[in-house]
N, C-alpha and C positions, 0 to 999 in steps of 0.2 A: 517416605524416607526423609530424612533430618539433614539438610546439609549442614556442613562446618560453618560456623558461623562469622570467618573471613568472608566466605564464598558469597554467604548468606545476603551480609552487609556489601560486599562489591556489586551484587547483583540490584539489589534495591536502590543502591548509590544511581546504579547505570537506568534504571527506569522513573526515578523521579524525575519530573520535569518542572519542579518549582525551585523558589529560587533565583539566582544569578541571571537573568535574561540571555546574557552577552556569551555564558557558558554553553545553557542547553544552542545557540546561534552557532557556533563554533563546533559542539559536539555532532548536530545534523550536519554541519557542513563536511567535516572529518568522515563521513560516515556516508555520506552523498558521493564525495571525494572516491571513497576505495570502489564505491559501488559502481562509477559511470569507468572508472579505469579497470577494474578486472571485465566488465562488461567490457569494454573497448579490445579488451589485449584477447579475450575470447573469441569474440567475431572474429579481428582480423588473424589472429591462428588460426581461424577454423579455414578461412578462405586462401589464406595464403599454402596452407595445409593443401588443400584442392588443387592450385595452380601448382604445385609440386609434384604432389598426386600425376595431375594432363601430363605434363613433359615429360614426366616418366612411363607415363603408358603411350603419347603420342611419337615421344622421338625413339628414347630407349624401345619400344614396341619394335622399332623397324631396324633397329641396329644390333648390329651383335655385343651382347655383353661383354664377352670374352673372344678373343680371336687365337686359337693357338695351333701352332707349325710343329706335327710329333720330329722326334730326331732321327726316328727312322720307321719302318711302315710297321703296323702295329697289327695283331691278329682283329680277326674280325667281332670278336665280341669288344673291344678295348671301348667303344661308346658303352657297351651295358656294364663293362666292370669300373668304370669312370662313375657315371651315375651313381652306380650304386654305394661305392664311398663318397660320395658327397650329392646328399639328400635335395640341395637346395640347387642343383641340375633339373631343368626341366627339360631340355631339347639338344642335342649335338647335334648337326648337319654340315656338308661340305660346303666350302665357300669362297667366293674369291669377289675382290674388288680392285677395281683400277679407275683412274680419272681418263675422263675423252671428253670429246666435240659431238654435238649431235648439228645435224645441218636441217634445216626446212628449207622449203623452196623461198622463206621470207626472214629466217631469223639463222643465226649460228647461238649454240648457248653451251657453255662448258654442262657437265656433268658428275656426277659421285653415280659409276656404274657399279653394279652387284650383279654378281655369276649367282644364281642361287638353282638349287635342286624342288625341282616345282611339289615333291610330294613331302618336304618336309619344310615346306615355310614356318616362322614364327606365327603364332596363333592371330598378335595384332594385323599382321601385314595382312595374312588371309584374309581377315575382314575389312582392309582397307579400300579393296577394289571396289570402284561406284561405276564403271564402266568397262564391257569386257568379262573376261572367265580367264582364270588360271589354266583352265585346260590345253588351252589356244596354245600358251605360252610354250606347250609341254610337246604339244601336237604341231604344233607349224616350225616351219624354217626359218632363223633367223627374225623372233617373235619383241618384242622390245614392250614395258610397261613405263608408262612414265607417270612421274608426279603431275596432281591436276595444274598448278601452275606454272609448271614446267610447260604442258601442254598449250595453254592457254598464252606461254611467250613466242612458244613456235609457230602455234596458228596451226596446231595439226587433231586430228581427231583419229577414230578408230580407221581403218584401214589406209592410212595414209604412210606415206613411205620416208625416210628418214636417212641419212647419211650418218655412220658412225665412224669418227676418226681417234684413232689409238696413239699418244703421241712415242709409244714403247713399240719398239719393234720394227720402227719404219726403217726404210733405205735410201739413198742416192739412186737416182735415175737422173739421163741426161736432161732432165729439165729439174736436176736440185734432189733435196730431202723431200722424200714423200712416207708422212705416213697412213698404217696401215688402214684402211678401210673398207667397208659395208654396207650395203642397203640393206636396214630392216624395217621391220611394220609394224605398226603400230598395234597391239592386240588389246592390250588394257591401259585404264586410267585409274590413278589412285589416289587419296587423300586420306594425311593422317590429321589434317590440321596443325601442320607445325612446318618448320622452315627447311621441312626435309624435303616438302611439295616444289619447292623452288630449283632444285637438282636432281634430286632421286630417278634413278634411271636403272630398269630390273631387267637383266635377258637369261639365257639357260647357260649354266654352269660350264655344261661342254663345247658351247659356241665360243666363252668367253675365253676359254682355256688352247681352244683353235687360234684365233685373235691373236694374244698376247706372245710375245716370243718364250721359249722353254724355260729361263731362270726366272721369271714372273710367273709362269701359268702355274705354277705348285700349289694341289689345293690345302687349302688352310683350313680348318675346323671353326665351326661357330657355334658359341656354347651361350644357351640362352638362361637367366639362371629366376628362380620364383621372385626374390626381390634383386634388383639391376645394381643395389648402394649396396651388395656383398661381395662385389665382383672384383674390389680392390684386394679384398684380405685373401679371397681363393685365387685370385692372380699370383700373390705373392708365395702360396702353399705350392699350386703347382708350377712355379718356377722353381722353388727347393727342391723337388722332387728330382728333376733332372731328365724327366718324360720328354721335356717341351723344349724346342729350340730356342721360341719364339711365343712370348703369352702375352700379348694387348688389351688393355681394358677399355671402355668407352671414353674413359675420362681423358684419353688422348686426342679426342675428338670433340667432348664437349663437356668435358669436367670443369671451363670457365663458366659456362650457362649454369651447372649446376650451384657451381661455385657463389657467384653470383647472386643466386637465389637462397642458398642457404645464408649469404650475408645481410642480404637484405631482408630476412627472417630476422636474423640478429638483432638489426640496428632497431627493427621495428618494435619489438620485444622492451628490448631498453628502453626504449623513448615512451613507451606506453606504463610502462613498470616506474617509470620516474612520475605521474603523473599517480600515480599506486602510493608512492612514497613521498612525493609533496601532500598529500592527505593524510597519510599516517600519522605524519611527523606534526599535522594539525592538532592532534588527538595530544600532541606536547603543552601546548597550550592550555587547553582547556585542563587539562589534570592538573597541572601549576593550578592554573586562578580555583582548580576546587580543593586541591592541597593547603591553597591558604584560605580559602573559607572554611574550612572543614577541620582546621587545626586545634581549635578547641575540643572537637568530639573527637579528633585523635589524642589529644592531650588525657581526656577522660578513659577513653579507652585503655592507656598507656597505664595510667596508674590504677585502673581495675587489673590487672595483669595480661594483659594482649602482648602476646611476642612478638617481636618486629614481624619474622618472615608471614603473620598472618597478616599484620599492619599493611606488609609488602602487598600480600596477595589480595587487600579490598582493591587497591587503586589497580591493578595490574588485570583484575577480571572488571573492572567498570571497565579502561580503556579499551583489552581485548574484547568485549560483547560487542561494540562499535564496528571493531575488525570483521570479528566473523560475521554480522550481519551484512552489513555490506559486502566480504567478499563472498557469501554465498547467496546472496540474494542477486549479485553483477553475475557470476557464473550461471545462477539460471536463468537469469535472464541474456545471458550471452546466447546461451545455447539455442533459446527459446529463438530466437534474432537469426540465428547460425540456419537455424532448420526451413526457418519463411521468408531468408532475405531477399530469394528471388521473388515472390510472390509481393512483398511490401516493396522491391524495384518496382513492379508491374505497376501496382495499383498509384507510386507516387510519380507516373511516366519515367523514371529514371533506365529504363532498357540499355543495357549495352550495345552499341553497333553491331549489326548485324544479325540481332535477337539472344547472344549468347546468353545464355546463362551463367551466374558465378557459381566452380565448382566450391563445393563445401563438403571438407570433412573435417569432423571431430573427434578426436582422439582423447578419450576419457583421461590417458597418460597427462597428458598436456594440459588439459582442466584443473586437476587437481595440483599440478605445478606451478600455476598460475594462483589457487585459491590459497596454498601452502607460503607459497615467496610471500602474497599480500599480509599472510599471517603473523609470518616471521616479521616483517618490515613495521606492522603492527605491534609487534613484541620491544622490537628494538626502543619504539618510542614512547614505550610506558615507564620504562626503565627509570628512565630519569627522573618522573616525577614520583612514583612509586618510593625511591629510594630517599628522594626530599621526605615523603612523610615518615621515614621513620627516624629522620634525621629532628624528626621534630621533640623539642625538649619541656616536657609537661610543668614542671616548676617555672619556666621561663613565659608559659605561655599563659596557664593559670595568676598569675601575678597578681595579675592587673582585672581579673574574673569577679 
């Protein structure tokens, strides 16, 4: 097949490498430039992607998505007809929380207690247990699961006994306010890997519901949903509705963590993407110093009958083939990075504390957003040179020929 013979000429422009020294210097550099920045901004998406990924399966894992209070008691199918309008429902269960004291015979430590129904845990928490059986919890009296580093400030282990103080619902007795309390035992230890281990405190629904005095013990629904970041927009649905007294998303709990993290996604982005576009804007240069080398064989061209916008499109496919080699040659090679970075940690001793590995996910979406922005940013900086050559004037330039 026959290209257009702009294309033709841009593409030839872009593979010679005689000439000008200082140009082809400038052009590899421009071209080195987008390749080590789309590589850059790939990796660390991939990984920061991953660390978003954990926190959302390790914390959101254990917490409820949604929390919500019906306005009045609801027939018993009202979990399957709920589901079933909205698809992106994985789990309803009963639920209740409150803050308390837990005591050891060596430490006092506040807690984030959870009333939970032992046969309808969330899927992560179920697998969180490393010590202990959920069975215990369902089967014993007054049964208590704690975070592993909760466990580890107490000083307490599996069968060991625990004081839990309720600061709701206490009384006055002749030696003061005393609130409510209980010896329980200790039957499981759990770890999600996140700062939930540091409080997380699990007993049975209906113990917690005994505990609490009656305008607190009302249980509350916990609705767990396929992805945790849609729980804002279905919060706000089923508050119009007018079902729910009471509809709480996670984000009231740690939507700064999130927050946080998607900022810092942001800022990272930009500062990698400016290093994208300090090299684009390289690619301004070198078109200049070939725009005026090359003015005379545009001058000829001009007066053979070349129409600008093909004039436009030599310089504008020399500059763009720089673009897209580099940014798809950095993108596969990102990915390439993205997939062995824990293996090239290994081999360079660089191990994380404590052997972690960095999660990495890649998201084809965000690949080509990345290859795309470099393109455009590329686009922007041919422009200018591109539109100098057709501003070039063949009688002016022939003159002196």
């Amino acid at each position: 097949m026959q290209l257009p013979v702009s294309l033709w000429i841009g593409l030839r422009y872009s593979q010679s490498r005689k000439g000008n020294a200082i140009i082809s210097f400038i052009t590899l550099f421009s071209m080195a430039g987008i390749f080590l920045g789309v590589m850059a901004l790939t990796l660390v998406s991939s990984v920061m992607n991953g660390f978003e990924a954990e926190l959302k399966k390790r914390i959101l894992g254990v917490l409820p998505h949604l929390i919500v209070q019906p306005a009045e008691p609801q027939t018993a199918q009202w979990q399957q007809q709920l589901t079933a309008r909205y698809p992106s429902i994985v789990q309803i269960s009963p639920f209740l929380q409150a803050e308390a004291l837990v005591q050891s015979p060596r430490q006092l430590m506040p807690v984030q207690l959870q009333g939970v129904d032992t046969s309808q845990l969330p899927e992560f928490m179920a697998q969180s247990l490393i010590r202990g059986q959920w069975q215990q919890l369902q089967q014993q009296r007054f049964p208590i699961v704690l975070g592993r580093q909760l466990a580890e400030e107490l000083d307490v282990g599996l069968g060991d006994s625990l004081r839990l103080s309720l600061a709701q619902g206490g009384s006055y007795t002749p030696l003061g306010w005393m609130p409510r309390q209980r010896l329980f035992q200790v039957v499981g230890i759990l770890e999600t890997g996140s700062e939930l281990d540091q409080v997380l405190a699990v007993v049975k629904l209906d113990e917690l519901q005994r505990l609490l005095p009656s305008q607190a013990a009302d249980t509350a629904w916990r609705i767990q949903l396929r992805d945790p970041f849609t729980a804002p927009a279905l919060a706000e649905r089923l508050q119009s509705e007018g079902v729910f007294t009471e509809v709480q998303d996670w984000r009231q709990s740690h939507g700064k963590l999130f927050a946080a993290v998607a900022m810092e996604k942001a800022m990272m982005w930009l500062m990698l993407l400016l290093i994208v576009a300090v090299a684009a804007f390289n690619i301004v240069s070198a078109l200049v110093m070939m725009v005026t080398e090359k003015q005379a064989e545009v001058a000829i061209l001009k007066t053979q009958g070349m129409q600008n916008h093909q004039l436009f499109t030599i310089f504008a496919v020399q500059g763009m083939s720089n673009g897209v080699i580099g940014a798809l040659l950095g993108a596969l090679v990102g990915v390439l990075l993205s997939g062995s970075i824990n293996t090239l940690l290994g081999l360079l001793g660089l191990q994380i504390a404590g052997g972690i590995e960095l999660p990495v996910v890649i998201e084809a979406s965000q690949i080509l957003l990345i290859v795309c922005s470099a393109l455009l940013l590329t686009f922007l900086a041919v422009l200018y040179p591109a539109w100098r050559a057709v501003q070039i004037q063949p009688a002016e330039v022939l003159r002196d020929e």
